[in-house]
N, C-alpha and C positions, 0 to 999 in steps of 0.2 A: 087420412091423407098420408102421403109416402113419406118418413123423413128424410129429412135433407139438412148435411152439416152446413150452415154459412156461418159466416161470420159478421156478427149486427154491434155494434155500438149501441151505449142506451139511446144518442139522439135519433136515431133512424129507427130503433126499438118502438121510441115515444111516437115519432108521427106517422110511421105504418097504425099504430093501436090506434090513434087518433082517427085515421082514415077509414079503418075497417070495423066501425061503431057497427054490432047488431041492432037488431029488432026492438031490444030490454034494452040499450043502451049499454049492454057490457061490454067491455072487451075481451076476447079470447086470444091469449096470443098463438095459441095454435093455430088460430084460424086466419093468422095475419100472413099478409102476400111475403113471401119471405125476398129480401132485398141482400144482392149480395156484391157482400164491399170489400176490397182488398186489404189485408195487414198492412200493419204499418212497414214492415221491412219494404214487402211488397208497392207500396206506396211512394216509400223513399227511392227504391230501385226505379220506378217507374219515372219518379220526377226525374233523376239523372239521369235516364236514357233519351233524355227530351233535351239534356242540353249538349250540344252537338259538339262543343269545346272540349267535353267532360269526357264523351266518347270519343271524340279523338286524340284524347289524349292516354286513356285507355288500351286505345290501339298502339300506339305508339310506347308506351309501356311494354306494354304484352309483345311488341315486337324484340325492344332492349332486350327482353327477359331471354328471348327466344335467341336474341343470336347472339349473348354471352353464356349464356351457358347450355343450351344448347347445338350452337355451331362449333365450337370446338372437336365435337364428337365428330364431326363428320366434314372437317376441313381438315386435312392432309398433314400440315405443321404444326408444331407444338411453342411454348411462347418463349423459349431456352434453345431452340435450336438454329447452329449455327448453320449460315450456305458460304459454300467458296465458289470461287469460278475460277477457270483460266483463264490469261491474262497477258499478252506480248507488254512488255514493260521495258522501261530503260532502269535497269539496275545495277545495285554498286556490288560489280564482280566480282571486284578484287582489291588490294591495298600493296601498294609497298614502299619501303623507306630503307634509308639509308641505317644503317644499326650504331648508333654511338654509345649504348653503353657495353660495358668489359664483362662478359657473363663467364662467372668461374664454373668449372668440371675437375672430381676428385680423380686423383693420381693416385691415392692411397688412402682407403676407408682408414686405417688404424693412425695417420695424421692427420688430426683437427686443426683449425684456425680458426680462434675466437673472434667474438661475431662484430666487436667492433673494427678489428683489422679487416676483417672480409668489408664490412659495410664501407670501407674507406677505400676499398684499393683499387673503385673508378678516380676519382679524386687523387689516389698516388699515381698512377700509369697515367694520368694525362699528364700533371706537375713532371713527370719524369721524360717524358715527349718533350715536351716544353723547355726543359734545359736539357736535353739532350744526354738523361743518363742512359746507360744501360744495367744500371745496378742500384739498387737503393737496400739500405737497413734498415727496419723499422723495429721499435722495441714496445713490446705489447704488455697487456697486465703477465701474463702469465709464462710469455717466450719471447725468444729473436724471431724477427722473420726476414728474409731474402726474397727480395722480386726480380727476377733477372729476365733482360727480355732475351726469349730465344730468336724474334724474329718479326717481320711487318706485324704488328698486330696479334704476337702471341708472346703471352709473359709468363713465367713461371712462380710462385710460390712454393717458399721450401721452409720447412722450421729446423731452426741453428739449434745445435748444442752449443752453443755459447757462455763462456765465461769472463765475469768484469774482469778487465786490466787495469783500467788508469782513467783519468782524465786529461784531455790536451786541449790548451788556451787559455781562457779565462773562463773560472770555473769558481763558483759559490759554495761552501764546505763550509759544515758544520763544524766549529774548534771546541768549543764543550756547555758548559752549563756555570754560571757565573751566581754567588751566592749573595747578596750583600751585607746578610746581619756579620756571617764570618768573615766577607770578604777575599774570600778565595773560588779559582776556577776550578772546576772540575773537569779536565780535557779529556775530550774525546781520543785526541791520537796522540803523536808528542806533543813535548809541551812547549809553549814558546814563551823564552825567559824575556821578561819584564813586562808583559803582557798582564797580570793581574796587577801590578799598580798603575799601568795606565786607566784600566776597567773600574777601580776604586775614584778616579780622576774624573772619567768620563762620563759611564752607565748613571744615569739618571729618568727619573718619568718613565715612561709605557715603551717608548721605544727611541730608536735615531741610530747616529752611525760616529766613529771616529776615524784616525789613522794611525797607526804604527807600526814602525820600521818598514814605511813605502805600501803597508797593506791595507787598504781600506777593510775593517771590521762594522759590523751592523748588528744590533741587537733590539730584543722583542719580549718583552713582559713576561711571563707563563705565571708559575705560582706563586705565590707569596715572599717576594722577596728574590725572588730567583729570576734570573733572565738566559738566554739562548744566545749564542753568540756566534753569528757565523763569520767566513772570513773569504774576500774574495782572492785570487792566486791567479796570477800569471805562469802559465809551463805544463810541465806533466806532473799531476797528484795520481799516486796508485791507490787501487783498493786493497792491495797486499802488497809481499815485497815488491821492493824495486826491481824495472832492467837494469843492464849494462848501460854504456854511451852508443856501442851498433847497435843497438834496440831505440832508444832513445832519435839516434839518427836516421833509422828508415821510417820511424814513426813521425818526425817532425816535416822530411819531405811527404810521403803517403797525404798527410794533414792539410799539406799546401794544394796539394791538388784535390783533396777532397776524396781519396777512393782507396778501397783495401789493398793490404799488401800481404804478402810471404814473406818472413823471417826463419831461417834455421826450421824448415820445413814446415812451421805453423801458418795456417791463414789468418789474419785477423780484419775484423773489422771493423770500420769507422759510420759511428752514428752521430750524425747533423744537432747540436741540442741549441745552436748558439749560430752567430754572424762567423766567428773563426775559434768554437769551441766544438771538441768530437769525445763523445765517449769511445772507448775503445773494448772488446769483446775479442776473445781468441777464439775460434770457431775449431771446434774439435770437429762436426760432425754436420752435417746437412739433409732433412727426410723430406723429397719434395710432398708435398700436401698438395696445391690447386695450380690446373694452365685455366687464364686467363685471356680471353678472345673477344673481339668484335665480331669473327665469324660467322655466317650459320651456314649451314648444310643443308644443300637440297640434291635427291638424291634423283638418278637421271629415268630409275622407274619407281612412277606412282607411287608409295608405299611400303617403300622397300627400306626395309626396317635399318637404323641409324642406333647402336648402341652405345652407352659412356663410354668402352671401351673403346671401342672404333673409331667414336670420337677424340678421346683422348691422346690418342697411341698416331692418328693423323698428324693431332697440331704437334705432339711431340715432336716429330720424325719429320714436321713439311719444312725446315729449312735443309738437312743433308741430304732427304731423299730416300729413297731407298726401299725395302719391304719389312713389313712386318706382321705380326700374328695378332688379329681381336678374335675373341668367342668361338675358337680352335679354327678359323679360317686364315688364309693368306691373304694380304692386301699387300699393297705397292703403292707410293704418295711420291708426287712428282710438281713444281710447279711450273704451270702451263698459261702461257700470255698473264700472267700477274694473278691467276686462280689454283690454289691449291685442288688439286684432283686425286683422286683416290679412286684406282681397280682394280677387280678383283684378279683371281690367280690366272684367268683366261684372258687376262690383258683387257677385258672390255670395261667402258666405265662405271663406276656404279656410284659417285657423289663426288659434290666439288662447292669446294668452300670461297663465300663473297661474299662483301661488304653489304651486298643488298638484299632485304628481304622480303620478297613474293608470294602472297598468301590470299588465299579466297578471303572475302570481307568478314568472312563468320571465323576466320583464324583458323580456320581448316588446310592441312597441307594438301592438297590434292589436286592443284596444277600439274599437270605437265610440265618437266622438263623446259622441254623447247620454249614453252610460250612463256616461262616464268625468264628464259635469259632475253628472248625477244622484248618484253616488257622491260628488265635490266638496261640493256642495249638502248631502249628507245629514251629512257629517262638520262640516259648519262648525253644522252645525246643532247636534249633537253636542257641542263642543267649547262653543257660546254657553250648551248647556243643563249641562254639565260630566260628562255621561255620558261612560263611555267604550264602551259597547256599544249595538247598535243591528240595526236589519233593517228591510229593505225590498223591496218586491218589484219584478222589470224581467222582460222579455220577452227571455230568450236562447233561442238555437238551440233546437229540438225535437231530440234525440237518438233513434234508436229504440234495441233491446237489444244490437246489435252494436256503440253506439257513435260511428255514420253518422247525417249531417246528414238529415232529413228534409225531401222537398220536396211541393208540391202540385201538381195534373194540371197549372198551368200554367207549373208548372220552379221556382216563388217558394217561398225557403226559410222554412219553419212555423216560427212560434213558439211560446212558452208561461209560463207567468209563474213563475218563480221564485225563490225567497224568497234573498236575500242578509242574511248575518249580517257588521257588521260590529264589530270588537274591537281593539282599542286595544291594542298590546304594550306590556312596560315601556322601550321603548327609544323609543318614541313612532309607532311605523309604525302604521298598520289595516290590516288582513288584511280581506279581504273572503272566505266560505265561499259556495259553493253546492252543490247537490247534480247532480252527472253523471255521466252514462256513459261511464266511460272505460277504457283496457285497460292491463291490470295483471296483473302473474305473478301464476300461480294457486298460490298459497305458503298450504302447509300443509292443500290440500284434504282432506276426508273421503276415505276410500274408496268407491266407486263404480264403474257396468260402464266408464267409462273406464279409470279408473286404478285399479285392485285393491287397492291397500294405497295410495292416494292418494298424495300428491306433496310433498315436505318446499320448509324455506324457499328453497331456490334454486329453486323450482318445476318440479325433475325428480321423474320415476318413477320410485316409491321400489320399487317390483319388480323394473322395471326394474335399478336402481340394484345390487338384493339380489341379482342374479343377476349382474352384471357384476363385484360384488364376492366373491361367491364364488370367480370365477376366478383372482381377484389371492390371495384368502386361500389358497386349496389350492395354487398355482403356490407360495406365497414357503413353504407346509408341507414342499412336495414338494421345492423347490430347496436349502432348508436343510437335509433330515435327508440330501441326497444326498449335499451338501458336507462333513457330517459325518461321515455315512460311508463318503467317500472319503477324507479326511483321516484316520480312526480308523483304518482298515484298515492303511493303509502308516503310520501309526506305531507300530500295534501288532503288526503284524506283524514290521518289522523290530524292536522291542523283545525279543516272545516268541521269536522264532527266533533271534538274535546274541547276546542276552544280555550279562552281563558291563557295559563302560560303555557301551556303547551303550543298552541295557535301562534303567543309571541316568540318563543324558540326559534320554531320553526320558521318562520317568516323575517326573522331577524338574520338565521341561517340563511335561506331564499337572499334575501338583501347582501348578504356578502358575496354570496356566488353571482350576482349580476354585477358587482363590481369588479370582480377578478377583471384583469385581462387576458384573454384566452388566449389570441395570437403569441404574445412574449412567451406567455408561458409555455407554449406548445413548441416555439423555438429554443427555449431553452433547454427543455427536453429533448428536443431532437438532439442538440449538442451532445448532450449528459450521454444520451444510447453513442450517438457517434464516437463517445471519446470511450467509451463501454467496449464499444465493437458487437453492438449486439446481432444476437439472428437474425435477417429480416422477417419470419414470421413471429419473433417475440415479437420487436418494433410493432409487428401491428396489429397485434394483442395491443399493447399497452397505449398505443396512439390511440383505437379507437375506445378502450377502457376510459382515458382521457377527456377524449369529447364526451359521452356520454356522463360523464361527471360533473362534467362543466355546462354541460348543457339542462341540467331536469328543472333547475328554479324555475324556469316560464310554463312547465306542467304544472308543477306544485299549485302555483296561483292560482291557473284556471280550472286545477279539479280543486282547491280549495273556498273559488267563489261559488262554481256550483253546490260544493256538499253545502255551503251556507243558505244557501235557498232552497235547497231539497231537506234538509232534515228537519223543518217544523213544517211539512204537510203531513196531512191526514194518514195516509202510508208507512210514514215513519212512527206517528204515535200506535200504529197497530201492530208496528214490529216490538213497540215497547210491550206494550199492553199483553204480549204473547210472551214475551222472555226472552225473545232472540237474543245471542248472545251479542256482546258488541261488534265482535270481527265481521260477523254475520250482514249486522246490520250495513257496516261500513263498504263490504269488500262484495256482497250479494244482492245488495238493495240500492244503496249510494250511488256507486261507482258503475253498475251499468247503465244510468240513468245517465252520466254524464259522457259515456262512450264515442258517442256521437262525435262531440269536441273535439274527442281524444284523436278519433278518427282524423276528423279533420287537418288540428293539428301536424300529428303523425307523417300527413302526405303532404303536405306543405313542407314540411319540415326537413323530408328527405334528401327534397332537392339542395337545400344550403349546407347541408353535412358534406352531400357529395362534392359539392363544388370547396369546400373546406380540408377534406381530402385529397382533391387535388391541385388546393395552393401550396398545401406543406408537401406532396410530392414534388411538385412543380419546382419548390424552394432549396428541396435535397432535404427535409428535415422528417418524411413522413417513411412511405414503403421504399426499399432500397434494392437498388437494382442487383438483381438480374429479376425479382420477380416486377410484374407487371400492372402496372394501372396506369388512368387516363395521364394522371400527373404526370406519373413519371417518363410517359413517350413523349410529352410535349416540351419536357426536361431534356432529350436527348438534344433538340433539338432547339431550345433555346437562347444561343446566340441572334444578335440580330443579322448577320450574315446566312447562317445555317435557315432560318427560318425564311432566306429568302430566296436560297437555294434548294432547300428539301420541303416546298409546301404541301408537297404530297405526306407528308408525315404526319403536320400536326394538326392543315386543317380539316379533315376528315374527325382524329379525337375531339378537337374543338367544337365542330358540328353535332358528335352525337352527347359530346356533356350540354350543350346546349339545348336540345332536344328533350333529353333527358329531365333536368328539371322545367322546363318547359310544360312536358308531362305531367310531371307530378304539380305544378302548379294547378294545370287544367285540372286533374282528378282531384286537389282539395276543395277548388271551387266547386267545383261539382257537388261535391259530397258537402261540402257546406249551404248549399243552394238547397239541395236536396233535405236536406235534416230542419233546416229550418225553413219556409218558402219564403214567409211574412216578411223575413230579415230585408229578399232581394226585394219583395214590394216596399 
């Protein structure tokens, strides 16, 4: 007879032999009808292709599989890439306001003005408007300084060679240092007789004050024993010699009026310290340092360069007029209807300085002329009639739909008139609106044959996106339940087969990892990376590291019940009986025996990883965007308005997370139906 490989079981072995009794009553089993029975693999396959749940859910897998990672390859976008679109918009064109603060420009690099005279002299030139100087003193750590206005709205800074003269008024002076063990003063300047027996009378305790000979004295502790005595004076105290009485006398009227004067061809001048107290400084010399403006300059072509010089040498020169020389050129400054103007040597204009300042919304100077005074013009007009909104129309560029300036046959770029709204902030700016073509992410498109499921707000392809994150969701399903169960296996295996303390270690360990709580703790992690700043491809390293940590105790147990019922059969004592060594036994004998489970397990389990995945996306605590999974697109998009605006977004992810373990539900039932049939009876 031909041989033939089958595969027989002893029980079918037994009742073929039975059935095919010879003549003598022996059995041959060569001569037995040979019956042919499927492996067990075979077997188990067969039952689950019988339950229809199980292959469809198979299918439905096998489809996931197929269009995260394999449609990427052959859909057009990528999960990072941005789309813009053109867009007629009403947009904030422009900005302009009134300039109130005083912005200084150097006269002379080699004179400085320390920085807190500069930081003040908004603050001086308004108080100086205010009362109506045109000259103030001011005395700094280091110099004198002079602000003189030249003119509406331009002031000079100059630093004084200045020398102390005197004081005039009432004035506080130090008269010397007062002893009491010896009881004598130690005076600073002359001396004034009888003044140390008064000080012996009075000076007592930490400080206070007396009078003598009409002068009120005041005194203050210092060192031991010693006190400071100063003394207050009515008149002129000098810091050196004395003047004359005509010194004295144009000093005391100058005082009255508050403002410098000339003596015997010196200037001197008077600094404010007091209600009717003035220092006095004789001014040998004056180096102006900074002009001071509310100004700005716009210049009447496009980009037509504006230097400090030019500048400068303008406000200089805009009260007499006249011409002068910046950057080896000729200009000429003239004022014109209340606007300073500046042209060049051909007479034509070329800048003109206002109060008001005209500037694209991004602070770009690149208006035009014309439309920057028509914009001025409308707003003063505005302001006379107490409106604060307004519109008018000008002739800006033609745009066409892509955006691009349009021109005509003869290369001369087209205009068109377009309506400007202008509106008044509460902080006092104008915003000036128009309506253009401009390019702008295409955030939150409809669906269309571009984009399929249209495009969320960072203006990527949200298909795109749903397939790239598929990959990340099933990778951190599949990575986690590995890590699980490879950690469950060698815990429970060595638990179920050693037994004894090792079994309770073990299982005491298992017992604390199912009390952790894993959400908190996953949230607090997430914190700990966010405050870290970490990569988003560590983060999902260590996240799914994480779960699978937190997750093996429920392997452990069930491959640690089974080794306990698989290691005293007959199988096991013949692995003894031979030598096998222990690993052997445990990790080649044991443990495929219980695969089955593991199987099962494994596919059940995948589904709650994933959806676990994508709560901490969901939450901001898991993969961080820009990379991609289900979580985090449903995150884009989870406000309760957005999600009721953009459903195109997220129920679509929603549907196939839901499918998805849906899936994997069907294929563990299955595969558990299948491994075991008795169970479902």
């Amino acid at each position: 007879m031909a041989q033939h490989k089958y595969y027989l079981n002893d029980a079918l072995k037994a009742k073929a032999a039975v059935e095919q009794k010879t003549e003598d009553g022996e059995v041959h089993l060569d001569d037995v009808t040979r019956v042919k029975v499927l492996s067990p693999g075979l077997q188990v396959f067969k039952r689950f292709i019988r339950n229809r749940l199980a292959v469809f859910g198979s299918v439905l897998l096998i489809t996931m599989f197929l269009f995260s990672f394999l449609g990427p390859l052959f859909y057009s976008y990528g999960q990072k890439q941005i789309f813009y679109k053109y867009d007629r918009q009403t947009v904030n064109y422009a900005m302009a306001k009134e300039n109130t603060a005083y912005n200084g420009y150097v006269i002379d690099e080699g004179v400085s003005v320390e920085r807190t005279v500069n930081n003040a002299m908004n603050s001086n030139i308004k108080s100086m408007i205010a009362a109506g100087e045109v000259r103030r003193t001011l005395v700094g750590a280091d110099a004198v300084y002079r602000i003189e206005k030249l003119s509406d709205e331009i002031y000079q800074v100059s630093v004084l060679d200045a020398v102390p003269v005197c004081t005039i008024g009432q004035s506080t002076v130090k008269v010397g240092e007062y002893n009491a063990l010896s009881k004598t003063i130690k005076f600073t300047g002359d001396e004034v007789e009888g003044l140390t027996a008064a000080a012996v009378k009075k000076v007592k305790g930490s400080e206070g004050e007396f009078t003598f000979g009409g002068v009120k004295y005041t005194f203050k502790k210092g060192a031991t024993k010693s006190y400071t005595l100063y003394g207050e004076f009515n008149g002129i105290n000098y810091a050196a010699a004395a003047m004359d009485e005509e010194f004295e006398t144009a000093l005391t009227a100058a005082a009255a009026k508050g403002e410098d004067f000339t003596f015997r061809d010196a200037a001197y001048a008077l600094v404010q310290t007091g209600d009717e107290t003035h220092d006095v400084y004789r001014v040998d010399g004056a180096h102006p340092a900074k002009v001071f403006t509310r100004l700005v300059v716009d210049t009447f072509t496009v980009g037509a360069p504006v230097s400090n010089e030019l500048r400068v040498n303008a406000l200089l020169n805009a009260k007499k007029g006249g011409s002068f020389t910046a950057d080896g050129v000729k200009y000429t400054v003239s004022n014109e209807n209340g606007a300073i103007v500046v042209r060049d040597a051909s007479g034509a204009e070329y800048a003109e300085f206002t109060l008001f300042s005209v500037r694209r919304y991004t602070g770009e100077d690149s208006m035009e002329y014309r439309l920057k005074k028509a914009v001025a013009e409308k707003i003063e007009g505005m302001i006379r009639a107490g409106e604060k909104t307004g519109s008018m129309t000008y002739e800006l560029p033609m745009q066409n739909e892509n955006g691009e300036y349009t021109y005509d046959e003869s290369g001369a770029l087209q205009y068109q008139d377009t309506e400007l709204v202008i509106s008044q902030r509460e902080t006092g700016e104008y915003v000036i609106n128009a309506e253009q073509v401009i390019y702008v992410i295409d955030m939150f498109s409809t669906p269309s044959a571009k984009h399929i499921l249209g495009t969320d707000g960072d203006g990527f392809d949200v298909l795109a996106r749903i397939m790239y994150g598929g990959r990340v969701s099933l990778m951190v399903g599949f990575v986690v339940v590995f890590l699980e169960i490879f950690l469950g296996v060698i815990m429970g295996g060595l638990a179920g087969y050693y037994g004894g303390w090792v079994d309770m270690v073990i299982m005491r360990l298992v017992d604390i990892f199912y009390c952790l709580p894993s959400m908190p703790i996953m949230i607090i992690l997430g914190a700990m990376m966010d405050a870290l700043r970490m990569d988003t491809y560590i983060r999902l390293l260590i996240m799914m590291a994480a779960l699978g940590i937190m997750g093996w105790a429920g392997v452990a147990r069930l491959v640690r019940g089974q080794i306990l019922s698989l290691r005293e059969q007959e199988f096991m004592v013949a692995t003894e009986s031979t030598g096998i060594k222990v690993k052997d036994r445990i990790f080649h004998h044991l443990v495929p025996n219980v695969m089955p489970q593991l199987i099962v397990t494994a596919t059940m389990g995948m589904g709650s990883v994933i959806i676990t995945e994508s709560t901490l996306s969901f939450l901001g605590l898991g993969v961080k965007h820009p990379l991609a999974t289900w979580g985090t697109i449903i995150n884009s998009v989870s406000s309760a308005s957005a999600m009721a605006h953009y459903a195109h977004i997220w129920i679509p992810v929603g549907l196939l997370i839901c499918v998805t373990v849906i899936a994997f539900n069907f294929v563990g039932d299955g595969l558990r139906d299948a491994y075991d049939p008795k169970a479902k009876r």
